[in-house]
C-alpha positions in Angstrom: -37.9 -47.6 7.1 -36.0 -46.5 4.1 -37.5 -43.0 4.6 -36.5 -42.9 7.8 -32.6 -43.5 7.4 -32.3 -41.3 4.6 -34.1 -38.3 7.4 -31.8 -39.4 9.6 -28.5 -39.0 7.0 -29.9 -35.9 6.1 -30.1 -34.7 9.9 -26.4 -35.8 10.4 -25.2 -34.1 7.1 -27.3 -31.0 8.2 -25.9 -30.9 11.7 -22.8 -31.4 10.4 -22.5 -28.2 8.1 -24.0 -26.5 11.1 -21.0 -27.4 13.3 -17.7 -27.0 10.9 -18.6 -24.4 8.5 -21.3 -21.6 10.1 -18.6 -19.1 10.0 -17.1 -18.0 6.4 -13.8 -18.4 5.9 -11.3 -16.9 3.3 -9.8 -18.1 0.5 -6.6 -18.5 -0.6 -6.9 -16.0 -3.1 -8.3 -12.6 -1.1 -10.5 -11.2 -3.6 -12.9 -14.0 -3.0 -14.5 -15.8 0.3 -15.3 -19.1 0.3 -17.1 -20.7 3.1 -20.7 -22.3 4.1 -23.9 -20.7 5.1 -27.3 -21.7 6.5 -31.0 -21.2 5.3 -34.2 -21.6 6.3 -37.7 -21.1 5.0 -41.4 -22.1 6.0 -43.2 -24.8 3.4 -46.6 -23.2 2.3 -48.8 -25.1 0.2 -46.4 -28.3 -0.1 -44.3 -25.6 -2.2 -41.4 -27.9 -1.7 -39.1 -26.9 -4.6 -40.2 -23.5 -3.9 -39.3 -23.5 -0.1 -36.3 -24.6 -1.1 -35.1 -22.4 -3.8 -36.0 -19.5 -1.0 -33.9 -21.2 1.6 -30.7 -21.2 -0.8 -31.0 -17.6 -1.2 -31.4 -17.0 2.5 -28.2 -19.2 2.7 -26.7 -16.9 -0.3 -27.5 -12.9 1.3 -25.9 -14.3 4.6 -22.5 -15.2 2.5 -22.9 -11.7 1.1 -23.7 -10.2 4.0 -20.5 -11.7 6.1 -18.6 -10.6 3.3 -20.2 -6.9 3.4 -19.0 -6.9 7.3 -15.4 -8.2 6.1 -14.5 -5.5 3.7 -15.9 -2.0 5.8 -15.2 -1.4 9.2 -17.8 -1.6 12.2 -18.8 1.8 11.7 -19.2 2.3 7.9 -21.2 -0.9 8.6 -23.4 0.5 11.2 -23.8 3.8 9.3 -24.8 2.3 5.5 -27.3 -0.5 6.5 -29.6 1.3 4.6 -27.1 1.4 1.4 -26.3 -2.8 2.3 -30.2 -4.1 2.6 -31.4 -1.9 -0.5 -28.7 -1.8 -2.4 -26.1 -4.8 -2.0 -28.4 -7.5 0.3 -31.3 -7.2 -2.6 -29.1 -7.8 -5.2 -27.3 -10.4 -3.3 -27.1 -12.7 -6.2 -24.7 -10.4 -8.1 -21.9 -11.0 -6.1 -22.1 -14.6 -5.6 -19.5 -16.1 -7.8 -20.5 -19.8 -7.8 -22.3 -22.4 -5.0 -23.1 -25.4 -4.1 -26.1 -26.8 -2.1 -24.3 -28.8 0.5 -27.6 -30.9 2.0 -31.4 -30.4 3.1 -33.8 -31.2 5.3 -37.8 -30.8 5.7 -38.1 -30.0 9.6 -41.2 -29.1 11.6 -42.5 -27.3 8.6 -39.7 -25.5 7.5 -36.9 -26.5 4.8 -33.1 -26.2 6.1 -30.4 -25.7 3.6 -26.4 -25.8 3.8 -24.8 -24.1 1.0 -21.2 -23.7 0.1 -20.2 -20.4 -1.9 -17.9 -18.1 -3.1 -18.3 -14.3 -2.8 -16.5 -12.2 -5.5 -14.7 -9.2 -3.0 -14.0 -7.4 -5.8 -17.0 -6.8 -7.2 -18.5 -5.7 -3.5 -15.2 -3.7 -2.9 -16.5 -1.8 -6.1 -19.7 -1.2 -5.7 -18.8 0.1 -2.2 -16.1 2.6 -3.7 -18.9 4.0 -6.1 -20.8 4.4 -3.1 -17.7 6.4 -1.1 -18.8 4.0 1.6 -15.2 1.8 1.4 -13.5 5.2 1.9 -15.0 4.7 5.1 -12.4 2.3 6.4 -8.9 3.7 5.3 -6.6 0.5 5.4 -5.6 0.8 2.3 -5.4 4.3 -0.3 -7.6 5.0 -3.0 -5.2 4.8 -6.0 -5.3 6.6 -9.3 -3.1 4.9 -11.9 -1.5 6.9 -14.9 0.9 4.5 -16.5 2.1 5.7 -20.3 3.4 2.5 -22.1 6.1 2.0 -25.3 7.1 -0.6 -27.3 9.4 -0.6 -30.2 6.4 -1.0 -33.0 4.8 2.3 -31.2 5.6 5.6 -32.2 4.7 7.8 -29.5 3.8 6.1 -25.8 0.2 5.0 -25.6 -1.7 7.0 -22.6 -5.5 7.7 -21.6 -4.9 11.3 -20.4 -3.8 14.4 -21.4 -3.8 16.1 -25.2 -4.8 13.4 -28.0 -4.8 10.3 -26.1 -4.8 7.0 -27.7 -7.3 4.7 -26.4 -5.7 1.3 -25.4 -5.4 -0.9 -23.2 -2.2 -1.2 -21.5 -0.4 -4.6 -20.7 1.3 -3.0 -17.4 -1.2 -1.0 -16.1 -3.9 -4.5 -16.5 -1.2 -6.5 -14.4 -0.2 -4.1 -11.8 -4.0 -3.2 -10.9 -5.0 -7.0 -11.4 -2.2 -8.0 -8.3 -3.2 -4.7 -6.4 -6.7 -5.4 -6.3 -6.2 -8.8 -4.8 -4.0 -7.0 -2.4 -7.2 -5.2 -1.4 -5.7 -1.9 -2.6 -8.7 0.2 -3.9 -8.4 1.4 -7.4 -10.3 4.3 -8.7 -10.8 4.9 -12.4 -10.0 1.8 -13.8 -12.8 1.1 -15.9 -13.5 0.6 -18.9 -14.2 4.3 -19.4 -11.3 6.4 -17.8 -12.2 9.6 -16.4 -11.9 12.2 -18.6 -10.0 15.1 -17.5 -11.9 18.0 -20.0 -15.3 17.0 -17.8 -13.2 18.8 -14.5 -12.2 21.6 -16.7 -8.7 19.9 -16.1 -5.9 20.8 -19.0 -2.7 18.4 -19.4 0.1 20.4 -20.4 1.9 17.6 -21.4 1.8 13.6 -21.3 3.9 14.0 -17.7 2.0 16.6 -16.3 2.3 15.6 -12.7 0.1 18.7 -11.5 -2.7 17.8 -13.6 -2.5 14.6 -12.8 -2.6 15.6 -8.8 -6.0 17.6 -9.6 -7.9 14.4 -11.6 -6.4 12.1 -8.6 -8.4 14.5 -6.3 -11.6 14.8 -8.6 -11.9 11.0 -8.3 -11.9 11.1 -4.5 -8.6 9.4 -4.4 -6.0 9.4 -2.0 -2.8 9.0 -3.8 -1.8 8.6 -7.6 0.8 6.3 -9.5 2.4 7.9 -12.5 5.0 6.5 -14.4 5.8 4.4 -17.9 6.4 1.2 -19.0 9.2 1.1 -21.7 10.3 -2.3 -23.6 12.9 -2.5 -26.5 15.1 -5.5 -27.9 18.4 -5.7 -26.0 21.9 -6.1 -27.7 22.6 -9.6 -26.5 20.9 -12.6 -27.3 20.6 -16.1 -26.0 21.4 -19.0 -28.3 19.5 -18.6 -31.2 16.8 -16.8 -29.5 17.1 -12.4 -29.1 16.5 -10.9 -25.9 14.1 -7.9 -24.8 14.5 -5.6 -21.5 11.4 -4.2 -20.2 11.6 -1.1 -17.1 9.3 0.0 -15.2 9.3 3.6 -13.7 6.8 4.8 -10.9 6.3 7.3 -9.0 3.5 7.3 -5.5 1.7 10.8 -4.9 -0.3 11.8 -1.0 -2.8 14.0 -2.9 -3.4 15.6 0.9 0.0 16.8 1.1 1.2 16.6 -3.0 4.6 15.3 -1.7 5.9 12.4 -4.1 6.5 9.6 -1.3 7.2 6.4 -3.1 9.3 5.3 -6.0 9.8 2.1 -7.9 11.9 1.2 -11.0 12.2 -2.6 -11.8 13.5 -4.7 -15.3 12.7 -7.9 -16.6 14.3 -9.9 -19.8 12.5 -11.9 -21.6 13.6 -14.2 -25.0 12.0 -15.0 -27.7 12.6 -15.2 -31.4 9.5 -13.1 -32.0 9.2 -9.1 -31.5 6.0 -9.0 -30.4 6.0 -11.9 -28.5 9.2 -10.5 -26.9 8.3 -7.5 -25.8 5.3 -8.4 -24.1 6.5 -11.2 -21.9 9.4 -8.7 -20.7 6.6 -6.2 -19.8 4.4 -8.8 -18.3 7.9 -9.9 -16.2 8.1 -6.3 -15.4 4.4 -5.6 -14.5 4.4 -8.2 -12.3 7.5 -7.3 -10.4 6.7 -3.9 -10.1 3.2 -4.6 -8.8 4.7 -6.5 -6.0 7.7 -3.4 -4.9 4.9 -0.9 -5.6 2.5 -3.0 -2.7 5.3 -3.4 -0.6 6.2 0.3 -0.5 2.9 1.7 -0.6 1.8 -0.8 2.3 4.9 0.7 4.5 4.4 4.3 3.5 0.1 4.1 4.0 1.1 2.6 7.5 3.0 4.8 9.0 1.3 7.9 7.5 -2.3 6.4 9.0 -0.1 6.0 12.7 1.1 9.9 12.5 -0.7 12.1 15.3 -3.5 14.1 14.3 -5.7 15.9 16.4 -9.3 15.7 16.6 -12.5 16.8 18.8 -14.5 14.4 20.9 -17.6 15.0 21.6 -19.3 12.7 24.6 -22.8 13.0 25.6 -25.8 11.1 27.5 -27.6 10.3 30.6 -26.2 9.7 33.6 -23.2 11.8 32.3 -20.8 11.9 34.9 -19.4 8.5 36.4 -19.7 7.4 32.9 -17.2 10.1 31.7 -14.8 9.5 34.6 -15.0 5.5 33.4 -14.2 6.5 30.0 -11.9 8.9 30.3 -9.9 6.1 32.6 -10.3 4.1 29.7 -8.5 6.8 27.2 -5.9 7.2 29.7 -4.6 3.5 29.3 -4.8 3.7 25.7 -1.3 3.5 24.0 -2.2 5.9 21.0 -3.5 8.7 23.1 -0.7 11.0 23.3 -2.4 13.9 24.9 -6.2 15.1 25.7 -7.4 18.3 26.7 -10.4 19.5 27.8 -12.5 22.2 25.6 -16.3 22.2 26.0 -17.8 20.8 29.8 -21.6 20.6 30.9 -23.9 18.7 33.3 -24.5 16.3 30.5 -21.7 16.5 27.8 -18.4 17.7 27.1 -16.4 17.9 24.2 -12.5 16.5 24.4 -9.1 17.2 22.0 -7.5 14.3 20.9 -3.9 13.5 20.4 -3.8 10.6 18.5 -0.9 8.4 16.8 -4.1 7.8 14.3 -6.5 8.6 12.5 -9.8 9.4 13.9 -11.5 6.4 12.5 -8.8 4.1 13.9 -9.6 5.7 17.4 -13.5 5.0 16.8 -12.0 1.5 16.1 -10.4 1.2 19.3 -12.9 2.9 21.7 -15.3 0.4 20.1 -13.5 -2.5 21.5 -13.9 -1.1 24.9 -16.7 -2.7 27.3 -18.4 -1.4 30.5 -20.5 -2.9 33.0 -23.6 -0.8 33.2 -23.8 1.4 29.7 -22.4 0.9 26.3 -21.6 3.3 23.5 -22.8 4.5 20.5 -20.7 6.3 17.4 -21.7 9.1 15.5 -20.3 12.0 13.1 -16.9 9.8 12.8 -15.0 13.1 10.3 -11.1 14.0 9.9 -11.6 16.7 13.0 -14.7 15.3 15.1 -16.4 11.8 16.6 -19.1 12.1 18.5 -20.1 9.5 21.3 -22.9 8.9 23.3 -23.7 6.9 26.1 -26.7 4.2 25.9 -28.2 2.2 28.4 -27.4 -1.7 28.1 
């Protein structure tokens, strides 16, 4: 009897993950996702322990894998499940952050598991950057950062790049990236080991050679870069018995497509303390943080409206039963509020090619055309570049 109930509490507990957690949810804080998953594996052998330890991990690659489908868009998904099931779903594990097994059951032969986890987004985002698979969904810029930093006990500013850089690791640069990163910016060449600029045959001229700077952003595959500096210092007044120290920030946002400099941001901080050191840092670290959230702001704006400018790009559509289904279509692009114009190029019994107008990029249109349903035939992406997509009709 005893056995019984506790089947039964386990079947309600069970049924009860089933129904208020299946889906994964966010977090407050957006570089992880926290939510509950199900597994389920087949006892062999009365391999309890052993069913069950493969049921958590079932539980643990479908975490991953909502997460996976969260961070690209549908296409980069559809086009890299190779890349996820060989490379990220098999290594699931590496991105789970910590979990918790929620409840489980023996049923029928099988072992069900709840488990609650978190998923560290960063980490994926990364390994999806090194990939140039993240690139693939253009929300947010690629960023290169090139921040030079100066307190009073430094000489000469402390840098990465250029002619006889000191390596360091600067207080600014940390910060800004740190808040970026959880703002699902996507930062290129942060690690440990910077690029180095002499591998691209790539000469600084100077510690603010912007032009140099412009060709290691594009080297890196990125889509903008940040330079700037960081400069603290003690300030004249003071506050009781305590001195005072003024920290500025200076930055400047590059488009590496079009070299235009198309975002600035200069912010201050005080900070007081009766200790230099101490001082200066908290003023930075004032600053950093500051500056992190006007640079987001302003590079959020700018990235928007430069992703919603019209480009043109070529269409290709293809399949059987060509012809209704390219009059249905083409209705469909008609209603569509970022079309501005289409024209006709290419036109044969079973394809034609179109010229898009588009307040867009072309992945965004993808985006859009994907939401789009029809009765009798569905639609399959293909070739999604800067100048071409190609679609092609499929039978439901």
């Amino acid at each position: 009897m005893l056995k019984k109930t506790n089947y039964i509490g386990f079947l309600v507990l069970f049924i009860s993950i089933l129904f208020l957690s299946q889906p994964l949810s966010a977090a407050n804080d957006s570089s992880i996702l926290t939510g509950v998953t199900t597994g389920k594996r087949k006892i062999f052998n009365n391999a309890l322990q052993q069913a069950k330890q493969n049921a958590v991990s079932d539980a643990l690659r479908v975490a991953v894998q909502n997460a996976f489908a969260k961070v690209v868009s549908k296409q980069a998904l559809a086009s890299n499940l190779d890349f996820f099931y060989n490379q990220v779903l098999s290594h699931a594990s590496d991105y789970i952050i910590t979990y918790q097994v929620l409840g489980g059951i023996e049923n029928k032969g099988y072992y069900l598991v709840g488990v609650e986890s978190k998923v560290d987004i960063l980490k994926l985002e990364k390994t999806l950057t090194d990939a140039r698979i993240i690139n693939a969904n253009k929300d947010k810029p690629v960023i290169l950062f090139f921040i030079a930093e100066k307190t009073p006990s430094d000489l000469l500013p402390k840098y990465w790049w250029g002619k006889n850089p000191i390596p360091y690791q600067s207080l600014t640069e940390k910060i800004i990236i740190d808040k970026m990163l959880q703002g699902r910016f996507i930062i290129t060449g942060n690690d440990r080991e910077r690029p180095d600029p002499s591998f691209y045959n790539i000469t600084f001229d100077s510690i603010y050679d912007v032009a140099a700077a412009k060709d290691l952003g594009k080297k890196m595959d990125a889509d903008m870069i940040v330079f700037g500096k960081a400069v603290s210092k003690e300030a004249t007044n003071i506050m009781g018995q305590e001195k005072t120290f003024n920290a500025q920030i200076s930055l400047d946002g590059y488009n590496l497509e079009t070299g235009e400099k198309v975002v600035t941001s200069q912010v201050q901080a005080v900070a007081k303390s009766d200790m230099d050191r101490e001082g200066n840092i908290q003023a930075l670290f004032k600053a950093a943080s500051l500056s992190a959230a006007d640079l987001s702001e302003k590079l959020d704006d700018y990235w928007t409206r430069y992703l919603r400018k019209e480009n043109s790009f070529d269409v290709t559509i293809k399949g059987e039963n060509f012809l209704p289904r390219f009059i249905a279509l083409k209705q469909e692009f008609q209603q569509m509020p970022g079309i501005e114009n289409m024209q006709p190029k290419e036109m044969g019994s079973n394809y034609a090619v179109m010229q898009i107008f588009y307040k867009g990029q072309s992945s965004q249109f993808a985006d859009a055309v994907m939401l789009k349903t029809f009765d009798s035939f569905g639609l399959e992406f293909s070739d999604i570049t800067d100048n071409l997509v190609t679609i092609t009709f499929i039978e439901k």
